[in-house]
C-alpha distance (Angstrom), angle and dihedral (degrees) to the residues before:
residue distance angle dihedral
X1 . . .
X2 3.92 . .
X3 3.92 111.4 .
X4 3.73 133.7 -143.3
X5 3.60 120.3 -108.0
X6 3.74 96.3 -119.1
X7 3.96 92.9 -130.0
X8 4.62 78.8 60.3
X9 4.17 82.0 49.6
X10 4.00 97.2 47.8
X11 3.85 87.0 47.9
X12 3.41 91.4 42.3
X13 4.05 88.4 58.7
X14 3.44 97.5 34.7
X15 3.76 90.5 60.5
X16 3.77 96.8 43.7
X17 3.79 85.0 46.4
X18 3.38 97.1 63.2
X19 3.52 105.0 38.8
X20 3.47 91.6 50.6
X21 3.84 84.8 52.8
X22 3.99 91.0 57.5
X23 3.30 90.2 46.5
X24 3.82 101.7 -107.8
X25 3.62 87.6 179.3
X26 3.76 108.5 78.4
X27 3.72 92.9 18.5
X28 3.82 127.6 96.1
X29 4.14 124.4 -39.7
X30 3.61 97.5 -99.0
X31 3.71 96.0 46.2
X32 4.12 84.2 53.6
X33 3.57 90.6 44.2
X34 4.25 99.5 45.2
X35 4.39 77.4 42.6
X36 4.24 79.9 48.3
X37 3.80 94.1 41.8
X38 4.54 94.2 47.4
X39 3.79 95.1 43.8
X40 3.76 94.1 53.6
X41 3.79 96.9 40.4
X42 3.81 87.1 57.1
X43 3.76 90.8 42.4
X44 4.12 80.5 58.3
X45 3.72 95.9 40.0
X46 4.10 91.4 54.7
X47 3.26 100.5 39.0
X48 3.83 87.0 -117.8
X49 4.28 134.1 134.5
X50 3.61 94.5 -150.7
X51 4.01 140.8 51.0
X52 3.53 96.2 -129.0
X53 3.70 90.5 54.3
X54 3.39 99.7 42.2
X55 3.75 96.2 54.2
X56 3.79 90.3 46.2
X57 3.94 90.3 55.1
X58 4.11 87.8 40.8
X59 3.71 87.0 56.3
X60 3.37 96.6 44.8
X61 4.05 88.4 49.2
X62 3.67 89.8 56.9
X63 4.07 97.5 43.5
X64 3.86 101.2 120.7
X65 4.14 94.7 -7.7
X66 3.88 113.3 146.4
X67 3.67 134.6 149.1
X68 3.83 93.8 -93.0
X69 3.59 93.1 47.3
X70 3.93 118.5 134.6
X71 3.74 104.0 -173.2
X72 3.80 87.8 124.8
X73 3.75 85.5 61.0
X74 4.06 110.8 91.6
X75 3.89 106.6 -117.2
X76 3.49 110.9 -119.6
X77 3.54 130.3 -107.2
X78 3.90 116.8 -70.6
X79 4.04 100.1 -113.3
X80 4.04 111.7 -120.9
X81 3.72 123.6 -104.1
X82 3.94 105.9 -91.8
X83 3.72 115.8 -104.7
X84 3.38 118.6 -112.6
X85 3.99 119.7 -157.4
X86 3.82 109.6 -153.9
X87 4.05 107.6 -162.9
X88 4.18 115.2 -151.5
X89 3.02 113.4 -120.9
């Protein structure tokens, strides 16, 4: 599955944010449609069927993302614990 750039995703929220905020939903056509047009697009962009979800798994996306992160990078391997030789004495 393609991801969202998470700068797309924070728009993405921003946008339904606010016009959920001015109340996009009983306002005029357009605002309903542009309110129509965001929540499907981050359905799409998540993967998702349903607005809730999808901003939960935007969210999550964008926990911690910033231009220098490397979490596409595979983490390295966990070093082993150091032996330790124990003489008798």
């Amino acid at each position: 599955m393609l991801m969202a750039h998470p700068a797309v995703l924070q728009d993405l929220i921003a946008q339904y944010e606010a016009l959920t905020l001015l109340g996009a939903e009983e306002s005029t056509p357009q605002a309903r449609q542009r309110l129509a047009d965001i929540t499907y697009t981050l359905c799409v962009a998540t993967g998702t069927r349903d607005i809730d979800m999808a901003l939960i798994a935007a969210r999550h996306r964008l926990s911690g993302a910033r231009p220098e992160d490397d979490s596409l990078l595979q983490a390295p391997e966990p070093a082993s614990a150091p032996v330790v030789q124990v003489s008798a004495v």
